[in-house]
C-alpha positions in Angstrom: 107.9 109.5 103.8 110.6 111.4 105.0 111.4 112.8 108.3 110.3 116.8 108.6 113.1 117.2 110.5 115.5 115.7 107.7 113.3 118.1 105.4 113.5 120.9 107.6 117.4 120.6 107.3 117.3 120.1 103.5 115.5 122.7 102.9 117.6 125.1 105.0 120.6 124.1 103.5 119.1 124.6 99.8 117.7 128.4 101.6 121.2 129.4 103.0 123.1 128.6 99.5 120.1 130.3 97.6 120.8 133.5 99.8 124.5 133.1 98.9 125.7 132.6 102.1 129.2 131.5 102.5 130.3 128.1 104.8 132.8 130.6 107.0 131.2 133.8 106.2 129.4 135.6 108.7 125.8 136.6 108.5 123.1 138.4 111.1 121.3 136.4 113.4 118.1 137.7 112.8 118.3 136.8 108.8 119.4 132.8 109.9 116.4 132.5 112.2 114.4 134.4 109.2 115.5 131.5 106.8 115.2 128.5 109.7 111.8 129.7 110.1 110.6 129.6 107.0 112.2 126.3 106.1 110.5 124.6 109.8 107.1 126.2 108.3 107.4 124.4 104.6 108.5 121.5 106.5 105.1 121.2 108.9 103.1 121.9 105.8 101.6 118.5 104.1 103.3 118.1 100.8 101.5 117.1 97.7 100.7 118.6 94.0 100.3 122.5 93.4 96.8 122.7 92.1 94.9 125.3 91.4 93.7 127.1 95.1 91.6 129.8 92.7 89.7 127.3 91.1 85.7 128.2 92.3 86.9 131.5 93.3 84.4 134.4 92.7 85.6 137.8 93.3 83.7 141.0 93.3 86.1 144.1 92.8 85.1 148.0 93.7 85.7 148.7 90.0 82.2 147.1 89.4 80.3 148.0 92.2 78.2 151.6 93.4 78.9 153.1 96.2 76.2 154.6 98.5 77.1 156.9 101.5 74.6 156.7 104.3 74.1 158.9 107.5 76.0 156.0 109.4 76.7 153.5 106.7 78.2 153.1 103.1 77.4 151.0 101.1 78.8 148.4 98.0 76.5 147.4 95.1 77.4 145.0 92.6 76.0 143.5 89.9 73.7 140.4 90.6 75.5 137.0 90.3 74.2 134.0 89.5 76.6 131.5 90.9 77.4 127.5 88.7 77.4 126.0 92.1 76.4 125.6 95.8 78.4 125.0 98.8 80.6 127.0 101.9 82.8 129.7 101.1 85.4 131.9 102.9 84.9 135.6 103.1 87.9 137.6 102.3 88.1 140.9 102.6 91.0 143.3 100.8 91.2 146.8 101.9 93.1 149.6 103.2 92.6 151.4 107.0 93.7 153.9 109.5 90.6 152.9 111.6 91.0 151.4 114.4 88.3 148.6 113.8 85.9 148.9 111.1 82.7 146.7 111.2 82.0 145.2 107.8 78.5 142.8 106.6 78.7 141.2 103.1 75.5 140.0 101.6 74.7 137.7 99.4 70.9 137.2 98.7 69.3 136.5 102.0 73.2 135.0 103.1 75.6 137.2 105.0 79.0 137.1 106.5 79.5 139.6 109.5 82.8 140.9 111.3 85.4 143.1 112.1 88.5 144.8 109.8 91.7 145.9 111.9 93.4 148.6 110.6 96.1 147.7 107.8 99.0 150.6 109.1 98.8 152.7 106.4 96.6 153.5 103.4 99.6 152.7 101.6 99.4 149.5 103.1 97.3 146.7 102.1 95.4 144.0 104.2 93.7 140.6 103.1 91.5 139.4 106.2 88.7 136.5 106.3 85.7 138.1 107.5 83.6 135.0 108.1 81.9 132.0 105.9 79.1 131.7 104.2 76.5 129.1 102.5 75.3 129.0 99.2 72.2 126.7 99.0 71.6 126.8 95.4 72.7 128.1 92.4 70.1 131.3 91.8 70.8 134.7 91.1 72.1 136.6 94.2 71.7 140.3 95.2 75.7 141.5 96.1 76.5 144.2 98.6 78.7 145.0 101.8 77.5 147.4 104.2 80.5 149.6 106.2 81.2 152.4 108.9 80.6 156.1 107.4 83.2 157.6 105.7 83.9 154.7 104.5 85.2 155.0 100.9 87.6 158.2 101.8 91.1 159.1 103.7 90.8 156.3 106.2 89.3 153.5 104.8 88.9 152.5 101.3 87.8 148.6 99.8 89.5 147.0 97.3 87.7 143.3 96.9 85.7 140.7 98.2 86.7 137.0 97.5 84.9 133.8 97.7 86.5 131.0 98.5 85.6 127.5 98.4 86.1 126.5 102.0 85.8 122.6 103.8 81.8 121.8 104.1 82.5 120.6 107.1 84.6 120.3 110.6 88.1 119.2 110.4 88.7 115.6 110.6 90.6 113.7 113.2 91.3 109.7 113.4 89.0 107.6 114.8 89.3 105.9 117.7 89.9 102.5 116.2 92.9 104.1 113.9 91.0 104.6 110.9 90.4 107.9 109.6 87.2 108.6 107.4 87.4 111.4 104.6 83.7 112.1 104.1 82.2 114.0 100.9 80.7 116.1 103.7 83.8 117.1 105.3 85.7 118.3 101.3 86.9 121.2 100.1 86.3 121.2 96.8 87.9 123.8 94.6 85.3 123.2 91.5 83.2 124.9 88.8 80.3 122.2 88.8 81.7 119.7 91.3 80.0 120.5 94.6 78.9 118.5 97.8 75.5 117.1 97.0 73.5 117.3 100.7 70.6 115.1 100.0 70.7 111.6 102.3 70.3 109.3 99.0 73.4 111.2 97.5 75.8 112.6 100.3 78.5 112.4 97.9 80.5 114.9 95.5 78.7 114.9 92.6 78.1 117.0 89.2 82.0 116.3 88.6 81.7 116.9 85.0 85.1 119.0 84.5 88.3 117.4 84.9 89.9 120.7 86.5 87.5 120.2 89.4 89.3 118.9 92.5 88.8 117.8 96.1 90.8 118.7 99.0 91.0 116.9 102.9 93.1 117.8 105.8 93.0 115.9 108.8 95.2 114.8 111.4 97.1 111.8 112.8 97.8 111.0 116.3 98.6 107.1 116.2 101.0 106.7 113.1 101.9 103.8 111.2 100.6 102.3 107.7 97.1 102.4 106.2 95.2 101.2 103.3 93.8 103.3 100.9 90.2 102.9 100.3 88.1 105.0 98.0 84.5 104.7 97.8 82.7 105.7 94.5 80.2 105.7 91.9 80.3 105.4 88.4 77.3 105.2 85.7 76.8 102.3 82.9 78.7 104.4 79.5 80.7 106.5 82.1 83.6 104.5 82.9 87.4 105.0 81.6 88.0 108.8 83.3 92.1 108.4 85.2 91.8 109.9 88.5 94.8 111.1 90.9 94.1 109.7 94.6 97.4 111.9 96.9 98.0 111.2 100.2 100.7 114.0 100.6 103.4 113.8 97.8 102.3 109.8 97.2 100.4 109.3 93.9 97.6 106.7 93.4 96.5 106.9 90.2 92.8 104.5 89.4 90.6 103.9 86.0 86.8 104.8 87.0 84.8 101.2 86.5 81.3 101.0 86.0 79.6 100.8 89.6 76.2 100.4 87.8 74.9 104.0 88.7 76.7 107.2 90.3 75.1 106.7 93.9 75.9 102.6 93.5 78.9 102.6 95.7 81.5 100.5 95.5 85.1 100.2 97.1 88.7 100.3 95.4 91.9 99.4 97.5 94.8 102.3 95.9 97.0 101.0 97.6 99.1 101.7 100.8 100.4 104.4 102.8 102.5 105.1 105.9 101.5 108.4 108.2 103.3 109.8 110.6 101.7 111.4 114.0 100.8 115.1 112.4 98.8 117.0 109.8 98.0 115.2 106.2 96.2 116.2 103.2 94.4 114.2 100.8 93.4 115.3 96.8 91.6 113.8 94.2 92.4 115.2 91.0 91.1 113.6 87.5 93.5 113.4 84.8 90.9 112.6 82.1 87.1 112.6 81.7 85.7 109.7 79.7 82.5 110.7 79.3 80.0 113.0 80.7 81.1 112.3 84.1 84.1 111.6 85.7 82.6 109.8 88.8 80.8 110.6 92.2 82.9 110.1 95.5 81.0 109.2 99.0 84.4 109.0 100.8 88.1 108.2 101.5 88.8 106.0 104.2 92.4 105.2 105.5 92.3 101.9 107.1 95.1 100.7 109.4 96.8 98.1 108.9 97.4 95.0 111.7 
């Protein structure tokens, strides 16, 4: 992999000549520390493939909701939503204030996500905030509304949307203590349609990954670098087999043909391969390229295994 401080200078360079700035010509100091920062923030990012983030995504816009106005309180109605899959989301909240703070609660069925809105500036000026997260136990239909302060959808505060977003089931993950780090189905993000993060203790697995746009997402940190081998632990059923699947660890590639395990929770380890990790942040992604059959495969875990 290559340094982040060699990319942090790369990229500047390739910044500076994109702004059209000179060798000998003179610029303001406060656009140069602009650019520098941008380029050290790229840099400190983990690389790998631009996927789709929106994938899973469900939005609810004003446009398609009623609005109540209470004695202390308005009120959002939408439509009732009947979700294709469970799992965590991240509640984002797009709106404009002059309020100083205004306390919001989204509900989802019995589910809701509570918080705070700053103001945005301006009603001119836009805000995107996260608001909270929130668990979806099963795919039912769902009651949607958002409660606010009064006055609510006039001259000082007005909603735009509420987003969805698929967020990791679980805490971040770490290295172990023995070196290895352990990417578990529990700890995924998984920006899907049907693929989810199947809870039950004889599964505890991603599962239901019947569309090949469904994909998987891990970040987790390193604090003893050096080189590990890539070990993926899955499941495939008898007549399943033959789906290509996309295994990054940052901008590296392994790409794998789904065997027959002898049943979806019949687990079995493949070796990708191996990578070097420096001391930092990482990101992992399966991706599937095809699907074979009906399934592409079920995935228990990840697990980066140092070497020597």
């Amino acid at each position: 992999m290559q340094p982040r401080t060699h990319f942090a200078t790369a990229l500047l360079s390739l910044s500076l000549a994109s702004a059209g700035v000179a060798e000998n010509e003179t610029t303001q100091s406060d656009e140069i520390a602009k650019i520098f920062a941008e380029a050290l923030a790229h840099a400190s990012r983990p690389q790998g493939p631009e996927l789709d983030r929106n994938r899973g995504l469900i939005s609810f816009d004003v446009a398609h909701a009623n609005y109540e106005k209470g004695p202390h309180w308005g009120r959002w109605r939408w439509p009732e939503f009947t979700g294709d899959r469970w799992g965590m989301y991240q509640v984002e909240v797009t709106y404009v204030s002059v309020v100083t703070r205004m306390g919001m609660q989204f509900s989802f069925g019995e589910h809701k996500a509570k918080g705070y809105l700053p103001q945005t500036g301006s009603m001119e000026s836009e805000k995107t905030v996260v608001l909270d997260r929130i668990y979806l136990p099963d795919t039912l239909t769902y009651a949607v509304s958002a409660l606010t302060g009064d006055d609510s959808n006039g001259e000082t505060f007005r909603l735009r949307r509420i987003d969805l977003r698929p967020a990791p089931e679980g805490d971040e993950v770490s290295q172990d203590f023995d070196g290895a780090v352990t990417l578990s189905a529990s700890k995924a993000t998984t920006f899907s349609r049907k693929m989810r993060y199947e809870p039950k203790p004889e599964k505890n697995c991603l599962g239901f990954w019947t569309e090949a746009a469904d994909w998987a997402e891990w970040r987790f940190s390193v604090h003893d670098g050096g080189k590990f081998t890539v070990q993926l632990h899955h499941g495939c059923g008898p007549g399943n087999e033959g789906s290509q699947v996309d295994v990054w660890i940052n901008d590296q590639k392994h790409t794998f043909t789904v065997a027959d395990t002898g049943g979806f929770q019949s687990w079995k380890s493949v070796d990708l391969g191996v990578v070097e990790l420096t001391e930092g942040d990482h990101r992992v992604v399966i991706n599937p390229v095809t699907k074979a059959k009906s399934a592409v495969l079920d995935v228990q875990k990840l697990v980066l295994v140092p070497q020597g």
